[in-house]
N, CA, C and O atoms as CSV, one atom per row, in Angstrom:
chain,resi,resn,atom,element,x,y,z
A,1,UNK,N,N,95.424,109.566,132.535
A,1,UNK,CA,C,96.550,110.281,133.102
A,1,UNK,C,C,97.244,109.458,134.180
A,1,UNK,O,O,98.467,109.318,134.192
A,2,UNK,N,N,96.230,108.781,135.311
A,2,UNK,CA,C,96.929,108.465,136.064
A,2,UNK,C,C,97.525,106.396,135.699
A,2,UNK,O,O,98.060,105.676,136.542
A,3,UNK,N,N,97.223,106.044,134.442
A,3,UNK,CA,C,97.705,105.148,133.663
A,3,UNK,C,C,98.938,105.617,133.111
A,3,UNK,O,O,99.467,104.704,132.477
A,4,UNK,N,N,99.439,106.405,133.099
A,4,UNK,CA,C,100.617,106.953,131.945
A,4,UNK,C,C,101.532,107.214,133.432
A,4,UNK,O,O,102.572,106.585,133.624
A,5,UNK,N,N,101.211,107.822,134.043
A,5,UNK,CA,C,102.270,107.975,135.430
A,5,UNK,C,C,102.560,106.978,136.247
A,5,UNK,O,O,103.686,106.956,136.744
A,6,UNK,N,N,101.831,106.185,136.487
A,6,UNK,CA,C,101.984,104.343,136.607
A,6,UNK,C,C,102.900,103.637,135.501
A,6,UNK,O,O,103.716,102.765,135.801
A,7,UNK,N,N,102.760,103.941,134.629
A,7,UNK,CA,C,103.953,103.358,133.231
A,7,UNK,C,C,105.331,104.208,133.748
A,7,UNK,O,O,106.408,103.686,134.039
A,8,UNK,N,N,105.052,105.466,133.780
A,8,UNK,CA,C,106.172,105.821,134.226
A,8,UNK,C,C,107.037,105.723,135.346
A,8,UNK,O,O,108.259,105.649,135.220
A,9,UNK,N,N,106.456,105.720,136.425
A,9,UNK,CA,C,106.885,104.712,137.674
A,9,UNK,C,C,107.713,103.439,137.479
A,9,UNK,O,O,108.924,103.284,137.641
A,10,UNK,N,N,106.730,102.519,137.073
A,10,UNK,CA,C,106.852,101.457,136.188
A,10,UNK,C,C,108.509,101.159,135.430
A,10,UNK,O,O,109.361,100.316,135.709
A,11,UNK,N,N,108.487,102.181,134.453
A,11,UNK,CA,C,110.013,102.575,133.506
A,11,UNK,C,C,111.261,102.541,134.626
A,11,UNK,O,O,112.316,101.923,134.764
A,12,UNK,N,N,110.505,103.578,135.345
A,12,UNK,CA,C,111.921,104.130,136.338
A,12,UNK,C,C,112.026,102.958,137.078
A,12,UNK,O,O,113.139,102.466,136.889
A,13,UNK,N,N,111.297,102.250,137.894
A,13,UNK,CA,C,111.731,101.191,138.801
A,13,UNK,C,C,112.320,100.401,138.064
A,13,UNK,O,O,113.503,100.398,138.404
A,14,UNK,N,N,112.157,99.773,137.296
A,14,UNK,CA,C,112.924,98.498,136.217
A,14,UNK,C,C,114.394,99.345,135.820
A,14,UNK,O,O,115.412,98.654,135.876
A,15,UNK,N,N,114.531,100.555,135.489
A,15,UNK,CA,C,115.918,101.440,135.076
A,15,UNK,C,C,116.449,101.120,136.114
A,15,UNK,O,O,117.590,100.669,136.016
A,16,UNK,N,N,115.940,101.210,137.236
A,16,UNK,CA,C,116.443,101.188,138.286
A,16,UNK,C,C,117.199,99.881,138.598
A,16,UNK,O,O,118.220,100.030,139.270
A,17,UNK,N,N,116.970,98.994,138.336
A,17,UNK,CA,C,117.246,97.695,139.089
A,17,UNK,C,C,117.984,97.396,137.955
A,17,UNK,O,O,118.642,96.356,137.937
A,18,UNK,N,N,117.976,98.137,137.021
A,18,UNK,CA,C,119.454,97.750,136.033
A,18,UNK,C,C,120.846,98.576,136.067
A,18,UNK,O,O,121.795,98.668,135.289
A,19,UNK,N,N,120.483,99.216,137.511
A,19,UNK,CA,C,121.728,100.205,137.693
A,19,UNK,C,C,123.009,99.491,137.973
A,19,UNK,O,O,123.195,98.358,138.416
A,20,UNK,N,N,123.823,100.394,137.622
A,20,UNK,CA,C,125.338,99.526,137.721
A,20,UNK,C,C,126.382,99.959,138.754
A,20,UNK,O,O,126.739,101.135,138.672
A,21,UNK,N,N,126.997,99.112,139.830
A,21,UNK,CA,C,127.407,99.825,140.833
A,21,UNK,C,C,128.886,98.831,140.374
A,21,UNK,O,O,129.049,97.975,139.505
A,22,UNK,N,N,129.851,99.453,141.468
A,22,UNK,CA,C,130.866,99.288,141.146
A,22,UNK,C,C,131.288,97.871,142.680
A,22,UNK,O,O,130.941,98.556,143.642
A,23,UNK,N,N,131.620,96.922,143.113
A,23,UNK,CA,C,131.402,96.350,143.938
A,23,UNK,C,C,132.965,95.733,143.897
A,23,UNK,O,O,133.613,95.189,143.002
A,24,UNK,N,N,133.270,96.090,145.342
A,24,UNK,CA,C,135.455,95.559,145.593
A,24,UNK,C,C,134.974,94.420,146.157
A,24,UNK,O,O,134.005,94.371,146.913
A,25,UNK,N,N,135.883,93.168,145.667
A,25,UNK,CA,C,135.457,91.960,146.302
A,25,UNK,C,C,135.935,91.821,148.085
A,25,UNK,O,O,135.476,91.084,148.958
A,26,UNK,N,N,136.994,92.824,148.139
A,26,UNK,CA,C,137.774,93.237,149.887
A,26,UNK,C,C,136.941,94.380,150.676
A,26,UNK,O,O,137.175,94.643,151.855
A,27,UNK,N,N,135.908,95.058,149.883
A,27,UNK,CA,C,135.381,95.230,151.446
A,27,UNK,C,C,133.492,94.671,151.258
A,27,UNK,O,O,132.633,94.713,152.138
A,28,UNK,N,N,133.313,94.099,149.549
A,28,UNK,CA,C,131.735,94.036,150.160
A,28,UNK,C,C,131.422,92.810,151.340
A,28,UNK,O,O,132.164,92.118,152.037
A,29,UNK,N,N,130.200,92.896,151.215
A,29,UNK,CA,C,129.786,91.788,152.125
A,29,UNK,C,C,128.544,90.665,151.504
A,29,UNK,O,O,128.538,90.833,150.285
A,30,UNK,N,N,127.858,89.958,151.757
A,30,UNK,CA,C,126.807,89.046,151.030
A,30,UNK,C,C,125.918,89.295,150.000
A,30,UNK,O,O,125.595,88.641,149.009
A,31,UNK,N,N,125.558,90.467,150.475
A,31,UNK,CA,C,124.551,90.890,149.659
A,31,UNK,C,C,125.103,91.815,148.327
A,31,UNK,O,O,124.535,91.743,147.238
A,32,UNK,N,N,126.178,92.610,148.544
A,32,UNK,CA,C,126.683,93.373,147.815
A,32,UNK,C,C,127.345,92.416,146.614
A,32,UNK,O,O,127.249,92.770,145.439
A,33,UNK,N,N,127.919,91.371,146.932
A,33,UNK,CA,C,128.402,90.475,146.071
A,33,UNK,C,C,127.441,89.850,145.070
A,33,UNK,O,O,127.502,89.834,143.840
A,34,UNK,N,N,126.386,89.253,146.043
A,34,UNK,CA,C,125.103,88.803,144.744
A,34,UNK,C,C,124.159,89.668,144.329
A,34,UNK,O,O,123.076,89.232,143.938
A,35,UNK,N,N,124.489,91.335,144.359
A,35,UNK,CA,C,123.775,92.104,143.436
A,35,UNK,C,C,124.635,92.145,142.187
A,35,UNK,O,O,124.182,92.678,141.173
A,36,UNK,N,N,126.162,91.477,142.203
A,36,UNK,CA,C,126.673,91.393,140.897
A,36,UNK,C,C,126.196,90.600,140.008
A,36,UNK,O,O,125.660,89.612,140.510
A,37,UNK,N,N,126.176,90.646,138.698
A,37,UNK,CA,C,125.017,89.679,137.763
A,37,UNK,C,C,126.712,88.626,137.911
A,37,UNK,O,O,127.824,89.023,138.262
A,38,UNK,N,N,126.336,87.462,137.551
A,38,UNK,CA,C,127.206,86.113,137.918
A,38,UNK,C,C,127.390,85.596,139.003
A,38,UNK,O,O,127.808,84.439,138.947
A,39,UNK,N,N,127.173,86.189,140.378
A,39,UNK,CA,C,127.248,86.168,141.701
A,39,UNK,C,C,126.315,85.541,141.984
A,39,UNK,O,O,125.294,85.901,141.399
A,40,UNK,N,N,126.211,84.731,142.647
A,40,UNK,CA,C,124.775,84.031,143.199
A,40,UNK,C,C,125.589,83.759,145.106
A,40,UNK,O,O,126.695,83.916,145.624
A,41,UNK,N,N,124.424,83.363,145.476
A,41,UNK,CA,C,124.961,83.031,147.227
A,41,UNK,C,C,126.090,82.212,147.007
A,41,UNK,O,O,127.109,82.623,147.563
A,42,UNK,N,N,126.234,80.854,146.157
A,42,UNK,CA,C,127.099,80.183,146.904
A,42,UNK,C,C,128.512,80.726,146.288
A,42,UNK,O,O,129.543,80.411,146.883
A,43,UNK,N,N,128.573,81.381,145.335
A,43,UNK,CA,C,129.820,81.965,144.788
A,43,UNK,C,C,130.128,83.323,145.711
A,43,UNK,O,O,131.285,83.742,145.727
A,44,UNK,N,N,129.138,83.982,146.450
A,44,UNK,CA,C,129.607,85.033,147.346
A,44,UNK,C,C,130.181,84.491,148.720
A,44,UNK,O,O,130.678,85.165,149.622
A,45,UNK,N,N,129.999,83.137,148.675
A,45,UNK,CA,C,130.170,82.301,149.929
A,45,UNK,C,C,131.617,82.249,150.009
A,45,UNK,O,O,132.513,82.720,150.709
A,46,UNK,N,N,131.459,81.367,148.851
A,46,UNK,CA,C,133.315,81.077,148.429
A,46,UNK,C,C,134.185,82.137,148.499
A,46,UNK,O,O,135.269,81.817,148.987
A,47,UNK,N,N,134.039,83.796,148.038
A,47,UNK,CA,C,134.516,84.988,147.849
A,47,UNK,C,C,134.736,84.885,149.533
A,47,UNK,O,O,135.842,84.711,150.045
A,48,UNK,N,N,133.491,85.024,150.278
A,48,UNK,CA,C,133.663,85.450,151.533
A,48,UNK,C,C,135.184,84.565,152.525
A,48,UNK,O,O,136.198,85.058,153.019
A,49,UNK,N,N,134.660,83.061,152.461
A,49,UNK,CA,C,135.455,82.277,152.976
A,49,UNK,C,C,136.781,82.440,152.910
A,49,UNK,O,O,137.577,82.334,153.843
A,50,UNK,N,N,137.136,82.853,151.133
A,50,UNK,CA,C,138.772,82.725,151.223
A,50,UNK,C,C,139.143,84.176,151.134
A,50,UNK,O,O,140.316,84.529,151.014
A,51,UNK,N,N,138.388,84.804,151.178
A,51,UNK,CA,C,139.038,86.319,152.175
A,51,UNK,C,C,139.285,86.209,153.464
A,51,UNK,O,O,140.325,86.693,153.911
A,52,UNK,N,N,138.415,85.580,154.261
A,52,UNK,CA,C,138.381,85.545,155.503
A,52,UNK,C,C,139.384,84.383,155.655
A,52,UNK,O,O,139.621,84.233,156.853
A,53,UNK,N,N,139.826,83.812,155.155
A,53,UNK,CA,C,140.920,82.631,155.313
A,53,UNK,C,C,142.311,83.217,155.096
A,53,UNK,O,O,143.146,83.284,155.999
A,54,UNK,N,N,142.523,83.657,153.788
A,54,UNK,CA,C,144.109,83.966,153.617
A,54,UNK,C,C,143.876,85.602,153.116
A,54,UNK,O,O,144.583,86.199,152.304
A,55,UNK,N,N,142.706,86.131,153.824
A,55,UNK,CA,C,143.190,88.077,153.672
A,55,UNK,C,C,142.276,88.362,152.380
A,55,UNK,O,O,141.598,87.632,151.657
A,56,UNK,N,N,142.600,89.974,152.411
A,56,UNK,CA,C,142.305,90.680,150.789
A,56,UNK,C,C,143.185,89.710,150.169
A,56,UNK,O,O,144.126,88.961,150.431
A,57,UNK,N,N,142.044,90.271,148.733
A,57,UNK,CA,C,143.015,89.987,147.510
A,57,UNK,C,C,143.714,90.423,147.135
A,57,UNK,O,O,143.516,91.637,147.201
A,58,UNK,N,N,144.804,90.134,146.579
A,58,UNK,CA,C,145.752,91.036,146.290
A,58,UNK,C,C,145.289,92.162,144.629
A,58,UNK,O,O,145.302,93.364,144.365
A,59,UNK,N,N,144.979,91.044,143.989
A,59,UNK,CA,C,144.901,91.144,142.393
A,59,UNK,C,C,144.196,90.625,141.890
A,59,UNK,O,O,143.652,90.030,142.819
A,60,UNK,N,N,143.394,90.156,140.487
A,60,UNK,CA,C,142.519,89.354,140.110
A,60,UNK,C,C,143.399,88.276,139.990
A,60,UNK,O,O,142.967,87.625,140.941
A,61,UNK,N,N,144.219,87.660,139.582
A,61,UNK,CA,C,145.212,86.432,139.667
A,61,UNK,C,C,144.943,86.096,140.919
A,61,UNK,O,O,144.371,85.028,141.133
A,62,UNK,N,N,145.192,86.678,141.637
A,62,UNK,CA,C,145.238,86.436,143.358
A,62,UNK,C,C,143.678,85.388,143.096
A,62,UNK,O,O,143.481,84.203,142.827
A,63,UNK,N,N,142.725,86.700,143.375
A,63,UNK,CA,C,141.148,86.489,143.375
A,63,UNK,C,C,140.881,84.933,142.697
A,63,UNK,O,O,140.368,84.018,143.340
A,64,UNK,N,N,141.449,84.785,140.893
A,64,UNK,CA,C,141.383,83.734,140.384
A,64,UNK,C,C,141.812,82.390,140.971
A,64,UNK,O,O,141.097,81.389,140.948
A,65,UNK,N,N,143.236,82.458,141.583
A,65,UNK,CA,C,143.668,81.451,142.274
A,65,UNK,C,C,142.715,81.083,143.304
A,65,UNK,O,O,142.294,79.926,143.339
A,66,UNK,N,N,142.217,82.212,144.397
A,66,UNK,CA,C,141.555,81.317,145.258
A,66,UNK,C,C,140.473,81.031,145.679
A,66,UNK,O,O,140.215,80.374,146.687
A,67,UNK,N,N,139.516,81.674,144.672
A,67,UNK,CA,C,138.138,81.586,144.571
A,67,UNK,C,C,137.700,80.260,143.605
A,67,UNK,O,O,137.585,80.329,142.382
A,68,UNK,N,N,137.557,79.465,144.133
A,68,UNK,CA,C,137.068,77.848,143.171
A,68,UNK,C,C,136.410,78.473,142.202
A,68,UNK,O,O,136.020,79.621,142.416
A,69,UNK,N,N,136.173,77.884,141.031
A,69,UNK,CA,C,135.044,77.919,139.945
A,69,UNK,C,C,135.277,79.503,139.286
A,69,UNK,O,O,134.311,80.188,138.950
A,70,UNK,N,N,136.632,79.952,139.160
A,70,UNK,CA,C,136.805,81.447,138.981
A,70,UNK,C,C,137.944,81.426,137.854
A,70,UNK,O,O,139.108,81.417,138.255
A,71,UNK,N,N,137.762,81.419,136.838
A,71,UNK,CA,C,139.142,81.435,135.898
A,71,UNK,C,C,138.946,82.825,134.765
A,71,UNK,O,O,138.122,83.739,134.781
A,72,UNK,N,N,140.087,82.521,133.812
A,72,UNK,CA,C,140.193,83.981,133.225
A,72,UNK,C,C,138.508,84.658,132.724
A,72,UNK,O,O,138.006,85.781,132.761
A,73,UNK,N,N,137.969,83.100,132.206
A,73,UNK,CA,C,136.906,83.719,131.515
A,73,UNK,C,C,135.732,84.475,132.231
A,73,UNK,O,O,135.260,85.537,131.827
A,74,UNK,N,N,135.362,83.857,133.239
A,74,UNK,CA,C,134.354,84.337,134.238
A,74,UNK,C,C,135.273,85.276,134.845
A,74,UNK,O,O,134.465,86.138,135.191
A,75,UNK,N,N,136.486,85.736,135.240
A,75,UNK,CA,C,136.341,86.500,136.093
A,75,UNK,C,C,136.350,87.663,134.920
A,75,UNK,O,O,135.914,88.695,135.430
A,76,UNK,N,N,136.642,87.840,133.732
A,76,UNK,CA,C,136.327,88.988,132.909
A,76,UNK,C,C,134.624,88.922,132.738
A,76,UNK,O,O,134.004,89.946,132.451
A,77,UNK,N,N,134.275,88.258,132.843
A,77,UNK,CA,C,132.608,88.429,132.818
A,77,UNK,C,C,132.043,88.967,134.099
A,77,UNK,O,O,130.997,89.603,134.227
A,78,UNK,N,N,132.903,88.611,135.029
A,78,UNK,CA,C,132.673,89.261,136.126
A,78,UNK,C,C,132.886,90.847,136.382
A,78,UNK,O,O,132.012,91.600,136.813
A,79,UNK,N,N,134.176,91.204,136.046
A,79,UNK,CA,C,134.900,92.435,135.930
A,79,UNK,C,C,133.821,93.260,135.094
A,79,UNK,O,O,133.679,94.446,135.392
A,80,UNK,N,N,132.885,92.600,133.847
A,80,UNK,CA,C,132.199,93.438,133.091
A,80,UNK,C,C,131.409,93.541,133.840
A,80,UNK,O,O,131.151,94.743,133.913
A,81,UNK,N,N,130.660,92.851,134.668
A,81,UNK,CA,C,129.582,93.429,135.570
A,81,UNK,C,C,130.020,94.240,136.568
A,81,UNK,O,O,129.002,94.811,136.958
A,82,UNK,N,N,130.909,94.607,137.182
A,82,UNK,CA,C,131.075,95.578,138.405
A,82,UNK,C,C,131.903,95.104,139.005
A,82,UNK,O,O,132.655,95.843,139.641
A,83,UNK,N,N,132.069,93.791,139.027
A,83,UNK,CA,C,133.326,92.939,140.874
A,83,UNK,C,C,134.779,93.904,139.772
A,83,UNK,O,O,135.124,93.954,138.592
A,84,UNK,N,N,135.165,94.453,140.984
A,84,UNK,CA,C,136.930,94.676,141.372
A,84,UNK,C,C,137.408,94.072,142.856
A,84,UNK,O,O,137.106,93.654,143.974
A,85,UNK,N,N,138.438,94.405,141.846
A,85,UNK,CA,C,139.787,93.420,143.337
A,85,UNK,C,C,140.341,95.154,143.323
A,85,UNK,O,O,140.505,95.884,142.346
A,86,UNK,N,N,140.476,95.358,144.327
A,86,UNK,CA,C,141.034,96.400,145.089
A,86,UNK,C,C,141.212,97.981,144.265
A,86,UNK,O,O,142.070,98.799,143.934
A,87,UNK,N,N,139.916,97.757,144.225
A,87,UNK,CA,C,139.392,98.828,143.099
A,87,UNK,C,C,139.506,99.466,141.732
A,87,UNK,O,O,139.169,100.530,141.213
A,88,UNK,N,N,140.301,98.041,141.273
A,88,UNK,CA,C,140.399,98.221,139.917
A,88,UNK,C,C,139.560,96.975,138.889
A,88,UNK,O,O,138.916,96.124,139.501
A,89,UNK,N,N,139.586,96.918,137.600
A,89,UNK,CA,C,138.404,96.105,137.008
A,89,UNK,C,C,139.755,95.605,136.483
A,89,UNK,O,O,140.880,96.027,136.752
A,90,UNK,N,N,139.226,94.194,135.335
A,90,UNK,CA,C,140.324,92.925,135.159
A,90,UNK,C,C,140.997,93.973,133.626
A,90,UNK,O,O,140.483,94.778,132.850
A,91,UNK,N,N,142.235,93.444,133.787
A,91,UNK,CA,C,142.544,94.129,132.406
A,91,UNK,C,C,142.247,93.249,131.342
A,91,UNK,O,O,142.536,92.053,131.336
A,92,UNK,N,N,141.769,93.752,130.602
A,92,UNK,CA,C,140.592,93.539,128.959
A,92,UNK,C,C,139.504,93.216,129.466
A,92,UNK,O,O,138.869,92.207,129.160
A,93,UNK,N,N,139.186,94.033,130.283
A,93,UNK,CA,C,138.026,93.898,130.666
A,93,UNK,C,C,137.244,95.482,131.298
A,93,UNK,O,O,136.486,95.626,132.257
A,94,UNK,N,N,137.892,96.705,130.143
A,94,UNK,CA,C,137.644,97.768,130.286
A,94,UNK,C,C,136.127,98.237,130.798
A,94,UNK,O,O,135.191,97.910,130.069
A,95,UNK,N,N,135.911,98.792,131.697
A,95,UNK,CA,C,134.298,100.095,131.816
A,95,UNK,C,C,134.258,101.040,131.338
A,95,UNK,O,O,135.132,101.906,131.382
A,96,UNK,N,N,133.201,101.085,130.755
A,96,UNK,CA,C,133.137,102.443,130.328
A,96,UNK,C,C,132.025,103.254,131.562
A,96,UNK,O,O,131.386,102.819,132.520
A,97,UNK,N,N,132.199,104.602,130.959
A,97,UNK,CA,C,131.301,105.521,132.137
A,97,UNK,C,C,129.639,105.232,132.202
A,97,UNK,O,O,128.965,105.764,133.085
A,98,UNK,N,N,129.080,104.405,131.260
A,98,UNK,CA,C,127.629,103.532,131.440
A,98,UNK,C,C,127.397,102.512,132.146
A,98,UNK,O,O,126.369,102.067,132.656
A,99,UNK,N,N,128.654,102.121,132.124
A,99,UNK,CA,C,129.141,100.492,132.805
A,99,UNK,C,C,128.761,99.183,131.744
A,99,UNK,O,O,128.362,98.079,132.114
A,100,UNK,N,N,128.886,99.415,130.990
A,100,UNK,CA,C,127.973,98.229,130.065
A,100,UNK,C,C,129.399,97.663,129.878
A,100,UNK,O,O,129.244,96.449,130.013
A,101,UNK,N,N,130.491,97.864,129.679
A,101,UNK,CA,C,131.963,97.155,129.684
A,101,UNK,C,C,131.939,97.028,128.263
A,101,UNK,O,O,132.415,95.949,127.913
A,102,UNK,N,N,131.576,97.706,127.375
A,102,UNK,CA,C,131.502,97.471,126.087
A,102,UNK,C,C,132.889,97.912,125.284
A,102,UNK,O,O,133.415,97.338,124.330
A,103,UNK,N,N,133.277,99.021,125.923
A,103,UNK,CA,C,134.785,99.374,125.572
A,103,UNK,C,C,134.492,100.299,124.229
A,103,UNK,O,O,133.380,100.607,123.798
A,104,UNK,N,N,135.753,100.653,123.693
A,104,UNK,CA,C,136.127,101.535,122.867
A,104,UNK,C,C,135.663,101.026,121.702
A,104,UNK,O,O,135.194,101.851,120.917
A,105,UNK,N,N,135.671,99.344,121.227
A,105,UNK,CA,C,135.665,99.072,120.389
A,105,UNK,C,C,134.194,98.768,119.665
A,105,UNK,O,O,134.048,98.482,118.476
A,106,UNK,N,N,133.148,98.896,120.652
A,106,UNK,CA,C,131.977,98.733,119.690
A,106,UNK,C,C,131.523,100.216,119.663
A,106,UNK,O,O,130.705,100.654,118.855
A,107,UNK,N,N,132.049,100.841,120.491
A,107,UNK,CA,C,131.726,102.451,120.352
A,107,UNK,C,C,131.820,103.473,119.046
A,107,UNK,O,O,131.224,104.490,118.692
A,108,UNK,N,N,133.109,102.481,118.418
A,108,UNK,CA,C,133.778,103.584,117.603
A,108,UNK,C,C,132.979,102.841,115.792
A,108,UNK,O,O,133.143,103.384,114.699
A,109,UNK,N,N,132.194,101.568,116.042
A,109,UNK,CA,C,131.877,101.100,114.589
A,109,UNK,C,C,130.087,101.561,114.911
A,109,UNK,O,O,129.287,101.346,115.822
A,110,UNK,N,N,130.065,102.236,113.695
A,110,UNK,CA,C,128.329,102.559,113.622
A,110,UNK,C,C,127.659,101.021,113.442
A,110,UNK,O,O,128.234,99.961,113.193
A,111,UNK,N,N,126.577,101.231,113.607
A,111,UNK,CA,C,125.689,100.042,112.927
A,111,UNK,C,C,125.079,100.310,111.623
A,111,UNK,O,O,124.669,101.331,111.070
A,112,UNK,N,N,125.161,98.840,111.248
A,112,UNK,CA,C,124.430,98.312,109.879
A,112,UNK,C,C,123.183,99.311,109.418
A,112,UNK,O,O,122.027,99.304,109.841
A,113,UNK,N,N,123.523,99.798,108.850
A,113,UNK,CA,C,122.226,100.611,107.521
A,113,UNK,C,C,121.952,101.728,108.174
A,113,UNK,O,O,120.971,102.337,107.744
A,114,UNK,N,N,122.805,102.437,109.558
A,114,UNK,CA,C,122.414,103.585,110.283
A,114,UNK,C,C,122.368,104.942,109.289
A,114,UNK,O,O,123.170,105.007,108.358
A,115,UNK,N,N,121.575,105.828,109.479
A,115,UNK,CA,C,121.589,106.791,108.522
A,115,UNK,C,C,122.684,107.420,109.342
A,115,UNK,O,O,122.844,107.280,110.555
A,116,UNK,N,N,123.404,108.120,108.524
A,116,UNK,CA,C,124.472,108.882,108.301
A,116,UNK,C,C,126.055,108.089,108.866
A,116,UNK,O,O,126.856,108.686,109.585
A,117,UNK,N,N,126.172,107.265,108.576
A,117,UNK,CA,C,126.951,105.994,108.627
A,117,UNK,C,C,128.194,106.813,107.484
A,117,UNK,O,O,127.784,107.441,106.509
A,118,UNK,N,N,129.280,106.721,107.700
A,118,UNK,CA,C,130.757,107.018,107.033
A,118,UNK,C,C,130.103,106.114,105.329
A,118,UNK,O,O,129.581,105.032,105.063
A,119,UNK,N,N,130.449,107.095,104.712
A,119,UNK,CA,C,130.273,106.089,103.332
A,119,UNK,C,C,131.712,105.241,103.228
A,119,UNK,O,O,132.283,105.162,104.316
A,120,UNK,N,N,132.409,104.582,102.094
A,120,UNK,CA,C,133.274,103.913,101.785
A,120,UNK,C,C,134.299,104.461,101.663
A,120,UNK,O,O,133.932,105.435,101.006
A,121,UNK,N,N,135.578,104.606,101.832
A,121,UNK,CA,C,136.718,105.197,101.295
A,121,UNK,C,C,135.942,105.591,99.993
A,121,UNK,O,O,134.791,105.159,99.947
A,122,UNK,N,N,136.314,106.239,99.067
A,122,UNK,CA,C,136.164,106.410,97.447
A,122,UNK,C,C,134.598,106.843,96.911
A,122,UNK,O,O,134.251,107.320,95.830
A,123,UNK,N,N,133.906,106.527,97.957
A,123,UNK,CA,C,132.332,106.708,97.658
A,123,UNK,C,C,131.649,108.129,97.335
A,123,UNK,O,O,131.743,109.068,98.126
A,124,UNK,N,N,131.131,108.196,96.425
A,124,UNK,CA,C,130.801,110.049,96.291
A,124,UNK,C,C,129.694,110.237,96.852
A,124,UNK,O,O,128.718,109.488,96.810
A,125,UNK,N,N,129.822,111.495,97.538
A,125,UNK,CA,C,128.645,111.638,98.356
A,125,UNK,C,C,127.122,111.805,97.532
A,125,UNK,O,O,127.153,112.305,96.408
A,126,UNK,N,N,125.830,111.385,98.104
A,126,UNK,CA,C,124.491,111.894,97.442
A,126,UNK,C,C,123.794,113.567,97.531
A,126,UNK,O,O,123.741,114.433,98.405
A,127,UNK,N,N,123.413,113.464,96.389
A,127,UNK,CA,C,123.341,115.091,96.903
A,127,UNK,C,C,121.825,115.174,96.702
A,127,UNK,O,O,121.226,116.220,96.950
């Protein structure tokens, strides 16, 4: 018994540390930045510096321009993990309410061999 409530502990702490928070690059601070997955210290460094140099960001363009080592691709990889610029996420780079950033589009196709999967246009049903 008290093996199975230890697993369960266990479950929840690890759920836990895969939680998804939402993080504005204008008001976090060090730590809040490298709980984003892509964030490490010296990239929260850089974030910090050129805020504190030329202000908030305005926009992710903004953000892109003046954060070194930050271009379209990473900062949508970024945007999928949680960083917003002034509380919005990069466009095509939708959240959904799980946060997984997976979007509309893998939502709406079932998977391969799932039971009860849409048959084919034309396909007659099994009875």
């Amino acid at each position: 018994m008290i093996k199975k409530l230890m697993l369960a502990v266990a479950v929840l702490a690890a759920s836990m540390s895969c939680a998804f928070a939402q993080v504005d690059v204008n008001k976090a601070d060090a730590s809040a930045l490298d709980g984003v997955r892509g964030v490490g210290p010296a990239t929260s460094k850089l974030i910090l510096d050129a805020r504190t140099k030329g202000g908030d960001f305005k926009d992710w363009a903004d953000f892109e321009k003046r954060v070194k080592g930050v271009g379209e691709k990473r900062a949508a990889k970024l945007s999928k993990a949680g960083l917003q610029v002034n509380g919005k996420s990069l466009d095509g780079a939708p959240m959904d309410a799980d946060g997984s950033g997976a979007g509309a589009k893998s939502a709406a196709k079932p998977a391969r061999g799932a039971k009860g999967a849409a048959a084919p246009a034309g396909a007659k049903a099994a009875s």
